[in-house]
FINU-614412 format. One record per residue: x, y, z of N, C-alpha, C, O in turn; residue in one letter. Coordinates in Angstrom, 3 decimals, decimal comma. Example, Ala and Ser with C-alpha at 12.3 -4.5 7.8 and 13.67 -1.06 7.14 Angstrom:
! residues 2
REC / 13,190 / -5,690 / 7,800 / 12,300 / -4,500 / 7,800 / 13,200 / -3,300 / 7,800 / 14,236 / -3,319 / 8,465 / a .
REC / 12,850 / -2,250 / 7,080 / 13,670 / -1,060 / 7,140 / 12,900 / 0,030 / 7,870 / 13,409 / 1,138 / 8,039 / s .
***
This chain:
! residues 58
REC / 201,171 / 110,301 / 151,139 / 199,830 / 110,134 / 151,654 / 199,571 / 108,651 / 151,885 / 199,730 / 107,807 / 151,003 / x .
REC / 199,212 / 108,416 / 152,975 / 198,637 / 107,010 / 153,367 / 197,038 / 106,340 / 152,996 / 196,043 / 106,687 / 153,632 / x .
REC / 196,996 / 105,407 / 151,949 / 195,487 / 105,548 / 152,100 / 195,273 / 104,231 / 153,046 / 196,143 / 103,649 / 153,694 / x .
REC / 194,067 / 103,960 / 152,964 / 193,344 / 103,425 / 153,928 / 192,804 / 102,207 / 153,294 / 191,986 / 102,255 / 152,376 / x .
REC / 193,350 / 100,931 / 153,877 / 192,524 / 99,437 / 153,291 / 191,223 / 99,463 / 153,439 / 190,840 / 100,224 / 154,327 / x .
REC / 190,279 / 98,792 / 152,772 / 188,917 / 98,402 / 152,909 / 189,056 / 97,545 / 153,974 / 188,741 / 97,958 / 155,090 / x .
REC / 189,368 / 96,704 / 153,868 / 189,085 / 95,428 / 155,298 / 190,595 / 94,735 / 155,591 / 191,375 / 94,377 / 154,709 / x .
REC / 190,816 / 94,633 / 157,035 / 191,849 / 94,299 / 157,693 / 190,707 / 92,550 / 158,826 / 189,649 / 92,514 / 159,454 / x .
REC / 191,802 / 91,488 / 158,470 / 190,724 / 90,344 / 159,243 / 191,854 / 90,337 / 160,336 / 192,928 / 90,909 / 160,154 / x .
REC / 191,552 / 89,678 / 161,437 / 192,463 / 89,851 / 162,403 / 192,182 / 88,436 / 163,152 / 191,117 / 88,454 / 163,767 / x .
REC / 192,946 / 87,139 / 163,241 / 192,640 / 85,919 / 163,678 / 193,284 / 86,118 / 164,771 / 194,463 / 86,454 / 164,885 / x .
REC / 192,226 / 85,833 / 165,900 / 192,749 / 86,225 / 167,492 / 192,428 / 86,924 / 167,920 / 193,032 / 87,966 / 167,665 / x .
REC / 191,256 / 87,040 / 168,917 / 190,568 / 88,138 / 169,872 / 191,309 / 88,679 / 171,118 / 191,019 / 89,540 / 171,949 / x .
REC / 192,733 / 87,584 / 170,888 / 193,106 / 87,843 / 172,732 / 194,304 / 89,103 / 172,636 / 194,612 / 89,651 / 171,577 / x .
REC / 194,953 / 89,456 / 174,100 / 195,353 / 90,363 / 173,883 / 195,787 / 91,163 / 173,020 / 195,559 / 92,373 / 173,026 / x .
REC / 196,656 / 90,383 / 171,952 / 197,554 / 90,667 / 170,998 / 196,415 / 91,539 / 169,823 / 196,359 / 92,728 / 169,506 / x .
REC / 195,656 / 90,426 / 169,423 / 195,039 / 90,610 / 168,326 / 193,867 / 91,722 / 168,574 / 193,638 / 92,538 / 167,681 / x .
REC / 193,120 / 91,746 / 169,805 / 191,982 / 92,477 / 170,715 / 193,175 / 94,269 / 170,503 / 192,564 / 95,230 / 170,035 / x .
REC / 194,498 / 94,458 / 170,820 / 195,578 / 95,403 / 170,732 / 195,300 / 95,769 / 169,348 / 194,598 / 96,773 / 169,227 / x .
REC / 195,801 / 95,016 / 167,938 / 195,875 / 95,576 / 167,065 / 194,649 / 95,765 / 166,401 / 194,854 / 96,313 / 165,318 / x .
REC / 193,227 / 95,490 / 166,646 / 192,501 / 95,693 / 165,991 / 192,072 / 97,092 / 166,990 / 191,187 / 97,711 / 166,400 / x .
REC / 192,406 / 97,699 / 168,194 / 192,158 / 98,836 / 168,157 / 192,989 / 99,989 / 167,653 / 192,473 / 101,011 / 167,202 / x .
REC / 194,621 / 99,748 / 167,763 / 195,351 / 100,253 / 166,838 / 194,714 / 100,830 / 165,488 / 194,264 / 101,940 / 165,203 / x .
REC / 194,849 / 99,681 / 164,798 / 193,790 / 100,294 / 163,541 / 192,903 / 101,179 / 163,545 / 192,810 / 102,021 / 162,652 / x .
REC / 192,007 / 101,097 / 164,712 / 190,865 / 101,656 / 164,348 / 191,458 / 103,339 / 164,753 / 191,927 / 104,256 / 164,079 / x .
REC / 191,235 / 103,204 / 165,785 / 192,342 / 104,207 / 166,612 / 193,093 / 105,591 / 165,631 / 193,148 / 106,815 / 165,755 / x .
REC / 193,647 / 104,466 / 164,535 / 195,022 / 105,174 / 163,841 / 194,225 / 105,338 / 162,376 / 194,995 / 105,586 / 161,449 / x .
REC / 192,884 / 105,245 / 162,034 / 192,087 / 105,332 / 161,105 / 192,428 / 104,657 / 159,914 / 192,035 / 105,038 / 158,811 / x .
REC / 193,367 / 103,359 / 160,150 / 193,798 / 103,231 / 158,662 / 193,210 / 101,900 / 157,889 / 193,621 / 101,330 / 156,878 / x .
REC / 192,140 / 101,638 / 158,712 / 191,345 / 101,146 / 157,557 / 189,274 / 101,243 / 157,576 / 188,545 / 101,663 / 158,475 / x .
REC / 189,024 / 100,853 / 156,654 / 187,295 / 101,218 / 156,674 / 186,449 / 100,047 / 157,620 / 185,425 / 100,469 / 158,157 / x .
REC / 186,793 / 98,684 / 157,841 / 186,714 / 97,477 / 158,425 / 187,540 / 96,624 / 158,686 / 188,343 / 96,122 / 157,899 / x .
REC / 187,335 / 96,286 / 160,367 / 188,454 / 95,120 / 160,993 / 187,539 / 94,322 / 161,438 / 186,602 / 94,713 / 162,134 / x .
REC / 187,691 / 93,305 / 161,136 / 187,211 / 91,743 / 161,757 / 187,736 / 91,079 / 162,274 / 188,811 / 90,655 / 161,851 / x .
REC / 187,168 / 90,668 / 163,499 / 188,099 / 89,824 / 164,367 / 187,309 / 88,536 / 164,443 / 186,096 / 88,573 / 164,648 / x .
REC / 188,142 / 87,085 / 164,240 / 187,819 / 86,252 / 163,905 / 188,919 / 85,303 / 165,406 / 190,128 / 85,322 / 165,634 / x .
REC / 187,806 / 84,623 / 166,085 / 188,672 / 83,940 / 167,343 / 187,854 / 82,290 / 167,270 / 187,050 / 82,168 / 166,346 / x .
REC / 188,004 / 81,347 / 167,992 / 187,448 / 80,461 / 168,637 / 186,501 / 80,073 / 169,285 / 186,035 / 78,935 / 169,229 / x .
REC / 185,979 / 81,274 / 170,201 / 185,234 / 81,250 / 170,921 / 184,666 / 83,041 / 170,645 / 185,136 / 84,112 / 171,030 / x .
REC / 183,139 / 82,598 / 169,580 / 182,579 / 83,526 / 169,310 / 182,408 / 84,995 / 170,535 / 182,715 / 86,179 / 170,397 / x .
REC / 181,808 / 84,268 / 171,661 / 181,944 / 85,580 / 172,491 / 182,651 / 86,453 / 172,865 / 182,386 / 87,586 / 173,266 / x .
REC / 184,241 / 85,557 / 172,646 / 185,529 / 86,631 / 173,246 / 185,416 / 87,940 / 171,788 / 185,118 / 89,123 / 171,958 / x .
REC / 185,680 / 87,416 / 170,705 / 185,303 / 87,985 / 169,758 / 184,058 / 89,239 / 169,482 / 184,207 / 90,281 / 168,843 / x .
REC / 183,385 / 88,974 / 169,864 / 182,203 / 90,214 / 169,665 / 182,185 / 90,966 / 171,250 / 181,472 / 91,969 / 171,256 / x .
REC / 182,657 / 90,742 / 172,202 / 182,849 / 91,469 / 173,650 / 184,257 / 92,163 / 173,065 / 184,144 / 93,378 / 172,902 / x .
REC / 185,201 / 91,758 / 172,817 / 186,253 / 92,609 / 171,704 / 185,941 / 93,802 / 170,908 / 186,331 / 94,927 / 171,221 / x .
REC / 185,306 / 93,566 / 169,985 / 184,542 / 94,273 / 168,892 / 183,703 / 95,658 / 169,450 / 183,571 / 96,807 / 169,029 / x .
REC / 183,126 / 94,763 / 170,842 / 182,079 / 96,071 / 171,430 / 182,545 / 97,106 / 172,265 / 181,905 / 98,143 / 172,437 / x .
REC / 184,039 / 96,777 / 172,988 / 184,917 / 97,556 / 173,521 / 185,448 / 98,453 / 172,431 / 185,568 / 99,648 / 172,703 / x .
REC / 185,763 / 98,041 / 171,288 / 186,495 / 98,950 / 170,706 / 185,333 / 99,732 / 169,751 / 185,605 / 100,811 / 169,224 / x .
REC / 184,289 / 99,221 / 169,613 / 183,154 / 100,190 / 169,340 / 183,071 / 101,218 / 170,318 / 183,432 / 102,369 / 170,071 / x .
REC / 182,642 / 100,887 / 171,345 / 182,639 / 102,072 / 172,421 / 183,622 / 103,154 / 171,899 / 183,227 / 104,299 / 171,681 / x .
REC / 184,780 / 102,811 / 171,722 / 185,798 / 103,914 / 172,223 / 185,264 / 105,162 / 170,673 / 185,151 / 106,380 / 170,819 / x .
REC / 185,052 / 104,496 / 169,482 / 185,053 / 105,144 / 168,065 / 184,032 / 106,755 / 168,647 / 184,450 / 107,680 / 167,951 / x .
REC / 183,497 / 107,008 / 169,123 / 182,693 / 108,455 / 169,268 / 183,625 / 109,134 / 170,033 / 183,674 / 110,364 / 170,010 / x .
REC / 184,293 / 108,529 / 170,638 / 185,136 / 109,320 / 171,380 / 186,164 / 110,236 / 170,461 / 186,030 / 111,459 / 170,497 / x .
REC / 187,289 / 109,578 / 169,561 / 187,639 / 110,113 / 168,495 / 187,905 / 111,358 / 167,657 / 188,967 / 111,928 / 167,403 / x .
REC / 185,969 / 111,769 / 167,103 / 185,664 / 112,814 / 166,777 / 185,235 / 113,777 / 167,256 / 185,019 / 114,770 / 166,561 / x .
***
């Protein structure tokens, strides 16, 4: 059985990092991912894409 981390931080909004923080979410294996970049906006326009997708899911 796989459990599931509390919080995953993820430094890097851009492709790479923007990729694995939907992975995660995606693949349910943890409760919170934070993405932490340079330039606050790339970061939370990140965050809100992969919000979108979470209703889809269930």
């Amino acid at each position: 059985m796989i459990s599931k981390t509390s919080k995953v931080g993820i430094i890097g909004a851009g492709n790479v990092g923007a990729d694995v923080a939907n992975a995660l979410v995606l693949l349910g294996r943890c409760v919170r991912v934070v993405l932490f970049d340079r330039t606050l906006s790339k970061a939370e326009g990140q965050a809100w894409d992969i919000e979108d997708s979470i209703p889809l899911l269930k």
